[in-house]
C-alpha positions, 0 to 999 in steps of 0.5 A: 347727687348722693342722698345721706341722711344723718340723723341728730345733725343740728350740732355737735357730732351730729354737725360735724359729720353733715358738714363732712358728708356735704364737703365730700359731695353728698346730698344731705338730709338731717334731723334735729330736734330742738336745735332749730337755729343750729340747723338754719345756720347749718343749712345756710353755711352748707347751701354756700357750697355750689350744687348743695341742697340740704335739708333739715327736718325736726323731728322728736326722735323719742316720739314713736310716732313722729319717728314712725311719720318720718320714715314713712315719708322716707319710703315714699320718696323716689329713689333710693339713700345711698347713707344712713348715719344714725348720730341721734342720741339721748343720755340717762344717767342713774344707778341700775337700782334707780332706774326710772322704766319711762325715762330708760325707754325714751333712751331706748326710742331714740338710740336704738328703736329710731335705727330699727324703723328708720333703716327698715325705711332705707335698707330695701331700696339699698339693697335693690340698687345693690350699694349703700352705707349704714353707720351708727354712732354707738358708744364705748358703754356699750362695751365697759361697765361704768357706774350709774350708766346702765340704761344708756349702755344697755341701749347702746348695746341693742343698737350695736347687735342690731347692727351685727344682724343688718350687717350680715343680712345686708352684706351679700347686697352690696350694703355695708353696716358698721358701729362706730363706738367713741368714747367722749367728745367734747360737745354740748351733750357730754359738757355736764362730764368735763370735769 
């Protein structure tokens, strides 16, 4: 079977997009944070299906160096993951006159620098087998201007130029790297916005 991983799949979007993945045939690993009984009931739901054996792995993404473990095990697994669909991400909300340095760079770990180190982990054995899918879930923030979100925005940013450069050093080898950028979604993330 396919390999896929999704990162952030424990719920909401993230959710969504592992059960898509699983229905149309692929084998999937996500990462959840502190969504644990989301995940085991994700996995539960998801191992009903014949064939399927996913996997959950909680992992903080804002952490460098639990990011950092995890791709490692990624490179030391046999064979190569035909999709990479980074869904993780963190929010901070302030005006660009308040912004906090350590809160905008946790924002920054998990939006863009777990893409960096996770694809760096998934991207050459893609590129060897010649096939192979890498989508970020990036937003539209990183394309308007909206009050009080420049740190979300500006890591939204980095991730979809990071994107732009994989895509045209990848392309030639048969992987493909698109930037999917929604506006709001209706999930626990964005619930603070309903109004």
């Amino acid at each position: 079977m396919t390999r896929v991983l999704v990162t952030g799949g424990g719920r909401g979007l993230g959710a969504a997009i592992v059960r898509a993945l699983s229905a149309a045939g692929f084998d999937v690993t996500f990462t959840y944070r502190s969504a644990g009984a989301e995940a085991e009931a994700l996995l539960e739901e998801l191992r009903a299906r014949p064939g399927a054996t996913p996997r959950a792995v909680e992992v903080d993404l804002a952490d460098r160096a639990a990011v950092d473990a995890f791709a490692e095990t990624l490179e030391a697994e046999e064979g190569p993951y035909f999709g990479f669909c980074h869904n993780a991400g963190m929010s901070y909300d302030t005006l660009a006159a308040m912004v906090d340095q350590d809160k905008a760079e946790a924002v920054m770990q998990v939006n863009h620098f777990t893409f960096v180190r996770i694809s760096r982990a998934l991207v050459r054995p893609m590129t060897r087998a010649k096939q192979g899918r890498i989508v970020a879930i990036g937003s539209v923030a990183a394309l308007l201007a909206n009050q009080g979100n420049v740190a979300y925005a500006a890591s939204k940013a980095a991730l979809l130029a990071h994107v732009r450069g994989l895509a045209i050093e990848t392309a030639r080898r048969g992987v493909t790297v698109n930037y999917i950028a929604p506006g709001f979604i209706d999930t626990a993330m964005l619930a603070r916005y309903a109004d």
